[in-house]
C-alpha positions in Angstrom: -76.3 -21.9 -195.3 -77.7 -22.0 -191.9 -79.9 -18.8 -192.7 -81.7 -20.5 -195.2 -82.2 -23.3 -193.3 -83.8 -21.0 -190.7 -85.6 -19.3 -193.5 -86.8 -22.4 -194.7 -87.5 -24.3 -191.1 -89.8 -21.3 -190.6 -91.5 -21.4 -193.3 -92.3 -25.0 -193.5 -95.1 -24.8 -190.6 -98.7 -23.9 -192.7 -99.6 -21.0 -189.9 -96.5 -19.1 -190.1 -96.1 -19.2 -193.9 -99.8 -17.7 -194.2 -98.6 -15.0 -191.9 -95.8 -14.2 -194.4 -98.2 -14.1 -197.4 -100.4 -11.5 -195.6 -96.8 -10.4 -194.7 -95.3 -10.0 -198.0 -97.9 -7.2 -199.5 -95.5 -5.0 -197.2 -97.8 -3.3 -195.2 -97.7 -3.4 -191.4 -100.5 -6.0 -189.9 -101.4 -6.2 -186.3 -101.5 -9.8 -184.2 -105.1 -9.2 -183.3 -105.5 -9.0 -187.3 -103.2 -11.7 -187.5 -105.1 -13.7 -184.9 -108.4 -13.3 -186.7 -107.6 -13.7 -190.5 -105.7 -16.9 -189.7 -107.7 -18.0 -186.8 -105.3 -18.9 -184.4 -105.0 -18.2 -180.4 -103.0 -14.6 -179.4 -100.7 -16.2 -178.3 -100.0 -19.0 -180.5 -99.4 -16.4 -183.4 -96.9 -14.5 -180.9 -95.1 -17.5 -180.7 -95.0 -18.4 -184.6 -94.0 -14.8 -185.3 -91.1 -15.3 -182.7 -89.9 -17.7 -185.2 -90.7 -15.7 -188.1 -88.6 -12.7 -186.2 -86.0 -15.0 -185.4 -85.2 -16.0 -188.8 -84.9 -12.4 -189.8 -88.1 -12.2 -192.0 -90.5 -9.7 -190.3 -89.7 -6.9 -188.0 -92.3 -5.6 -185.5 -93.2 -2.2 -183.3 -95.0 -1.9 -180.3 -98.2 0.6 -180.6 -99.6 0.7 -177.1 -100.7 -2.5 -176.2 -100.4 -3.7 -180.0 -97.9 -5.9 -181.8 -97.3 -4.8 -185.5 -95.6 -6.5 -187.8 -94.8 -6.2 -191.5 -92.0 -7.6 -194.5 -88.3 -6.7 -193.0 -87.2 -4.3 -195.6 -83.4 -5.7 -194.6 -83.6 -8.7 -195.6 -81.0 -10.1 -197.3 -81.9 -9.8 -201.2 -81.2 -13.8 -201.6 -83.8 -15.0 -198.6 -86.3 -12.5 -200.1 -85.8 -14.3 -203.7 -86.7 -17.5 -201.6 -89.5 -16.6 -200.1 -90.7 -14.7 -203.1 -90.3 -18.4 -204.7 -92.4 -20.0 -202.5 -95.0 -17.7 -202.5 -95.1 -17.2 -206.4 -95.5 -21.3 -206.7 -97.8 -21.2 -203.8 -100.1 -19.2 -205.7 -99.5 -20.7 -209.1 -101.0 -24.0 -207.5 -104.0 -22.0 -206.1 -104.3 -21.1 -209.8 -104.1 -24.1 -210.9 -106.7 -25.9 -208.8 -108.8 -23.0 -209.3 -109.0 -23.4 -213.0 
């Protein structure tokens, strides 16, 4: 229970649940693309993917002086079926409003 509350808690600030949509396609993104697509401070979006590690979500590697982070392929399959329901009625309302 307190997992999901994590998961949730994290997810409920707008910034860090449009870094886990840009997360979820399961590629590796750098903060600095992270930083520009969402456009956010460096290190603001360090901090909100802090949380987002935290809570077990994303996992990152270092690359130089570059952050990357992408989906964590761990997580447990019943967080990934909430946040895959978040995300799927998160679009479905984009879809709606853009009909």
């Amino acid at each position: 229970m307190d997992s999901t509350l994590t998961l949730l808690s994290a997810l409920a600030e707008p910034t860090r649940l449009a870094a886990v949509r840009l997360l979820w396609d399961g590629r590796e993104h750098c903060v600095c693309e992270l930083v520009r697509v969402l456009g956010v401070t460096q290190s603001r979006m360090s901090r909100h993917m802090a949380v987002l590690k935290q809570a077990g979500m994303v996992i990152d590697r270092r690359d130089a002086q570059w952050v990357r982070y992408r989906r964590n392929p761990e997580l447990p399959a019943e967080q990934a079926t909430i946040i895959d329901a978040v995300l799927n009625s998160l679009n479905a309302s984009s879809d709606r409003r853009a009909a």
